[in-house]
ZAVOTI-461992 format. One record per residue (C-alpha): residue number from 1; residue in one letter; chain; x, y, z. Coordinates in pm, 1 decimal. Example, Ala and Ser with C-alpha at 12.3 -4.5 7.8 and 13.67 -1.06 7.14 Angstrom:
{1 'A' 'A' {1230.0 -450.0 780.0}}
{2 'S' 'A' {1367.0 -106.0 714.0}}
This chain:
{1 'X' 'A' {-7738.0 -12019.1 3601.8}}
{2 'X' 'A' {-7696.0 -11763.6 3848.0}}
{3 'X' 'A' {-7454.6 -11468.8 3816.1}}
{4 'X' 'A' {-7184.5 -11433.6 4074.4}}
{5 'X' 'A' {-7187.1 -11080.7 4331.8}}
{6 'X' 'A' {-7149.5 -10769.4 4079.6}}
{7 'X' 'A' {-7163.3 -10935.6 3784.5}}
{8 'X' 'A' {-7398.6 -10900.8 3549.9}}
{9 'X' 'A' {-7536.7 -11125.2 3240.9}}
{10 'X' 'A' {-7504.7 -10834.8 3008.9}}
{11 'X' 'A' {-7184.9 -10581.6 2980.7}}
{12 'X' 'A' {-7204.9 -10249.4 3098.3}}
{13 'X' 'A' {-7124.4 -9992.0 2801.6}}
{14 'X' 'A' {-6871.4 -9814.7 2884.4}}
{15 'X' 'A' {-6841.8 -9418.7 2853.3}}
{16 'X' 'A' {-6663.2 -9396.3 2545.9}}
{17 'X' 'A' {-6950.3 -9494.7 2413.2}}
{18 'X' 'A' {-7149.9 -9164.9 2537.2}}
{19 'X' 'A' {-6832.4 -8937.5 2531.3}}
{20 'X' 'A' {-6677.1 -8719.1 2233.8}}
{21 'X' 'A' {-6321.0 -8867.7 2144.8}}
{22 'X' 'A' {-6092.0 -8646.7 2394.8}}
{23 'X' 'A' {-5725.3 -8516.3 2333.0}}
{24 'X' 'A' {-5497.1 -8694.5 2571.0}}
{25 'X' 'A' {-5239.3 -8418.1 2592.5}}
{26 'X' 'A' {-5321.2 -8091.0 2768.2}}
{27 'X' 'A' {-5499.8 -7838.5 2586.9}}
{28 'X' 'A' {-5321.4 -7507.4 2541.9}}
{29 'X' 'A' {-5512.0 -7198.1 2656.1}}
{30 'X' 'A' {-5558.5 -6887.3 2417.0}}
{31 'X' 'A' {-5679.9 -6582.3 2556.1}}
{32 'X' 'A' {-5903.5 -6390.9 2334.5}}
{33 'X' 'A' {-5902.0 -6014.1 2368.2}}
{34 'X' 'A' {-6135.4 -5853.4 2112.8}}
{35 'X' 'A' {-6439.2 -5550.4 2193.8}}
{36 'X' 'A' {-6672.8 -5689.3 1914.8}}
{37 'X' 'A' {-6862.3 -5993.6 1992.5}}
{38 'X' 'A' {-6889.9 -6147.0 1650.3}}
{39 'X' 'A' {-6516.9 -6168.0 1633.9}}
{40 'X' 'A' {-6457.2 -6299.8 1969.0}}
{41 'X' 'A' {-6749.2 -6558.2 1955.5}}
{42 'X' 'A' {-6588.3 -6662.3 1573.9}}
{43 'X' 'A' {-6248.9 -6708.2 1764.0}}
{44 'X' 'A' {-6373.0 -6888.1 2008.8}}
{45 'X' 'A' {-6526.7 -7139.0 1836.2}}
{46 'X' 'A' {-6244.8 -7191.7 1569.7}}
{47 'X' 'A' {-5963.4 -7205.6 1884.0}}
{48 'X' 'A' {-6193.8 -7489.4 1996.5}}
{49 'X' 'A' {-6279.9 -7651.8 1675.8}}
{50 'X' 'A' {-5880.3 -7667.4 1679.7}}
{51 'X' 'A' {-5829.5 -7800.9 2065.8}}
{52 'X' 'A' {-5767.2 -7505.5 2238.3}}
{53 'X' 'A' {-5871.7 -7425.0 2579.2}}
{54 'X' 'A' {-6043.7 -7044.9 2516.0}}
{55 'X' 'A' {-6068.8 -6778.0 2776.9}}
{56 'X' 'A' {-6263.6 -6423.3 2676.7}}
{57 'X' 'A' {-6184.4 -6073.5 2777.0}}
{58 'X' 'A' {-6395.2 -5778.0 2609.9}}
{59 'X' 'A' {-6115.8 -5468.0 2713.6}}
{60 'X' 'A' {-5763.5 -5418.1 2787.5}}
{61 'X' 'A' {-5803.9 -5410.7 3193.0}}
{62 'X' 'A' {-6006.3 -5775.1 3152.7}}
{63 'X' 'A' {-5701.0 -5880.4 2945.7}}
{64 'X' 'A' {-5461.3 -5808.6 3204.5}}
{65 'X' 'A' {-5654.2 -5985.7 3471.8}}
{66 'X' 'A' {-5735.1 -6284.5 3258.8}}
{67 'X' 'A' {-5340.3 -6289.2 3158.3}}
{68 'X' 'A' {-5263.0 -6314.4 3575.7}}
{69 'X' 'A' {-5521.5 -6551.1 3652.3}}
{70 'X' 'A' {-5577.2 -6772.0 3353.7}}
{71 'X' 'A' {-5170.6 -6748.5 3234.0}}
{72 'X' 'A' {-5220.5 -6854.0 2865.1}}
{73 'X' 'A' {-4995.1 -7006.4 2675.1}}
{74 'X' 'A' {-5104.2 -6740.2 2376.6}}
{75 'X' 'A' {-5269.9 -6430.0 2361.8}}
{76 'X' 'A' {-5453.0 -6280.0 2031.8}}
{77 'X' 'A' {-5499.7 -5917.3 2110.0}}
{78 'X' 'A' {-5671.1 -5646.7 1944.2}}
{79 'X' 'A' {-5580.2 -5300.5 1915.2}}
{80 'X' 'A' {-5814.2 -5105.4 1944.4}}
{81 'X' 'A' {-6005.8 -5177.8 2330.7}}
{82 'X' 'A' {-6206.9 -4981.4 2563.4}}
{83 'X' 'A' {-6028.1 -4869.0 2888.5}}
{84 'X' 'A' {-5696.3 -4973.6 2776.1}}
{85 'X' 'A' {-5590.0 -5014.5 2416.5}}
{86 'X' 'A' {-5419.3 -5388.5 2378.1}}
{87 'X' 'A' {-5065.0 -5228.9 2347.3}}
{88 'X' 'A' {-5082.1 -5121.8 2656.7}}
{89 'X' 'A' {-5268.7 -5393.9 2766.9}}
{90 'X' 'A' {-4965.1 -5610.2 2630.6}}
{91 'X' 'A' {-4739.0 -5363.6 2830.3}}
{92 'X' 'A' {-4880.3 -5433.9 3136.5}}
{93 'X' 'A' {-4872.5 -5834.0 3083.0}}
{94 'X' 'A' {-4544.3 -5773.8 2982.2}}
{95 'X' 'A' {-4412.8 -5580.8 3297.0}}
{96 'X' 'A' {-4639.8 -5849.8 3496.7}}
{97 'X' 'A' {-4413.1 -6084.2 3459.0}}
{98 'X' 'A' {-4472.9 -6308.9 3157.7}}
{99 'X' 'A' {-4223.4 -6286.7 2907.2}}
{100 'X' 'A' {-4276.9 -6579.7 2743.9}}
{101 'X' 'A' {-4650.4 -6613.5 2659.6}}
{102 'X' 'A' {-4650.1 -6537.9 2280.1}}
{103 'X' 'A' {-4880.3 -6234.9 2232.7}}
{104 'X' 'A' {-5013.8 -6175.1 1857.3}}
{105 'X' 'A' {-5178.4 -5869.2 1813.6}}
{106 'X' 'A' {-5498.9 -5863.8 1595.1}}
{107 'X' 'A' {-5438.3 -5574.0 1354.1}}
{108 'X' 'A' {-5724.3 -5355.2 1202.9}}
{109 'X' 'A' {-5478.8 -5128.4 1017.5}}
{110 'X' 'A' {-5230.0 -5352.7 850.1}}
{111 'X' 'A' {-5004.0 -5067.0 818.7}}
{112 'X' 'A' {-4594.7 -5124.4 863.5}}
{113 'X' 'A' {-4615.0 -4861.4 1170.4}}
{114 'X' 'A' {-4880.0 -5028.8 1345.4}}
{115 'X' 'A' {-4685.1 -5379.4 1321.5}}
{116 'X' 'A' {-4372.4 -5201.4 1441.2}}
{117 'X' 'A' {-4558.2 -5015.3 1768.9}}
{118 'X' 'A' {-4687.6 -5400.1 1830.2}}
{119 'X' 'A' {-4341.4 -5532.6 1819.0}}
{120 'X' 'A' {-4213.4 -5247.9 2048.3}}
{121 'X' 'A' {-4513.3 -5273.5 2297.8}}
{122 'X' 'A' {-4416.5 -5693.8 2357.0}}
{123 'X' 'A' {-4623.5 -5862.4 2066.2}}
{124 'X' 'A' {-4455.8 -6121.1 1929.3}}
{125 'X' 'A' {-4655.3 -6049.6 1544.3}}
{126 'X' 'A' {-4928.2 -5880.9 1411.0}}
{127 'X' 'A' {-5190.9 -6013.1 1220.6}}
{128 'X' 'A' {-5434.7 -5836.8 1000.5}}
{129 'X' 'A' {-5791.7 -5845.2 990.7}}
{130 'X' 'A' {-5967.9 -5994.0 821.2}}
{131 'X' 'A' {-5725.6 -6287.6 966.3}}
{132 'X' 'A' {-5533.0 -6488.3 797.4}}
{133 'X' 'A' {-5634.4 -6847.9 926.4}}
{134 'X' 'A' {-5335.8 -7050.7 777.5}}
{135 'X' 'A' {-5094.1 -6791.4 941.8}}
{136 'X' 'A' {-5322.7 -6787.1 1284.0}}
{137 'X' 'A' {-5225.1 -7188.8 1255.3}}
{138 'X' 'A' {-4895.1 -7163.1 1192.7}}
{139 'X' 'A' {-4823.6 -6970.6 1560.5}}
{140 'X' 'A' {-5097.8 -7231.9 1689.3}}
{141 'X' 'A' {-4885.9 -7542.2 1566.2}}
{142 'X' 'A' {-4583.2 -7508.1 1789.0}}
{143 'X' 'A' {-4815.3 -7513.6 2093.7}}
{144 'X' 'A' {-4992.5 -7844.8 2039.0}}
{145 'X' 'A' {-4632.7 -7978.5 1952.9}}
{146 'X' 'A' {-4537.1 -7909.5 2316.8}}
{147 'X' 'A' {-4772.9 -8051.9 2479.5}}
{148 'X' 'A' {-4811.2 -8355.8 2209.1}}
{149 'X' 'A' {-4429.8 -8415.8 2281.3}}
{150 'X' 'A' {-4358.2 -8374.5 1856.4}}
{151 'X' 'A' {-4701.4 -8560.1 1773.6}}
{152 'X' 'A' {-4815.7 -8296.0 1538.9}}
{153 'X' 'A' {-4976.2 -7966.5 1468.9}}
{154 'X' 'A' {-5347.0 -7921.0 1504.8}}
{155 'X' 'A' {-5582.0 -8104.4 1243.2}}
């Protein structure tokens, strides 16, 4: 028997088939400020692996740019950066207008003084290296909980 106009005997699959299972809700973008490669590349896939939305810069005048144009929803910063350390990096994102993108900065040191000088440049925390990953989760979870409307932190 013959098929009628655009059908076809067999079904089409369709592209869930073919495609990776996809978050519904928007992904929150994390801005990744860090000089060494193997620590930015590690972030960047981990950020992902959790359903983040990852955006790179390698110095502090990178991070400013990428702040303006990208406007992340969190920044992890480190310290120490060529051409503009990320204090004053966060400074500058800071007098740029965005108050309310959390900033962590990523803390070589891990001395009370240096967490204090984060807090007073803007950062929201400090974390020490190496990182913490539960405690890197814990600032993560409250993002994916906006966006999720309350459906839960990231697996």
């Amino acid at each position: 028997m013959p098929t009628s106009p655009g059908k076809s005997k067999t079904p089409e699959p369709t592209t869930r088939h073919y495609l990776p299972r996809m978050r519904t809700a928007r992904q929150p973008t994390i801005l990744v400020v860090e000089d060494h490669d193997d620590t930015r590349e590690m972030l960047h896939m981990l950020l992902e692996m959790w359903g983040c939305r990852v955006v790179e810069a390698c110095d502090g005048l990178e991070a400013v740019a990428a702040a303006s144009r990208e406007r992340p929803e969190m920044i992890l910063m480190d310290g120490s950066l060529p051409f503009l350390d990320g204090l004053g990096a966060t400074r500058r994102i800071r007098e740029n207008g965005f108050p309310s993108v959390k900033i962590l900065a990523l803390d070589g040191w891990g001395t009370p003084s240096y967490h204090a000088a984060a807090l007073a440049a803007g950062c929201d925390d400090s974390i020490k290296k190496p990182l913490d990953f539960d405690r890197l989760r814990k600032h993560l979870t409250p993002l994916f909980d906006t966006y999720s409307h309350g459906a839960g932190g990231i697996a």
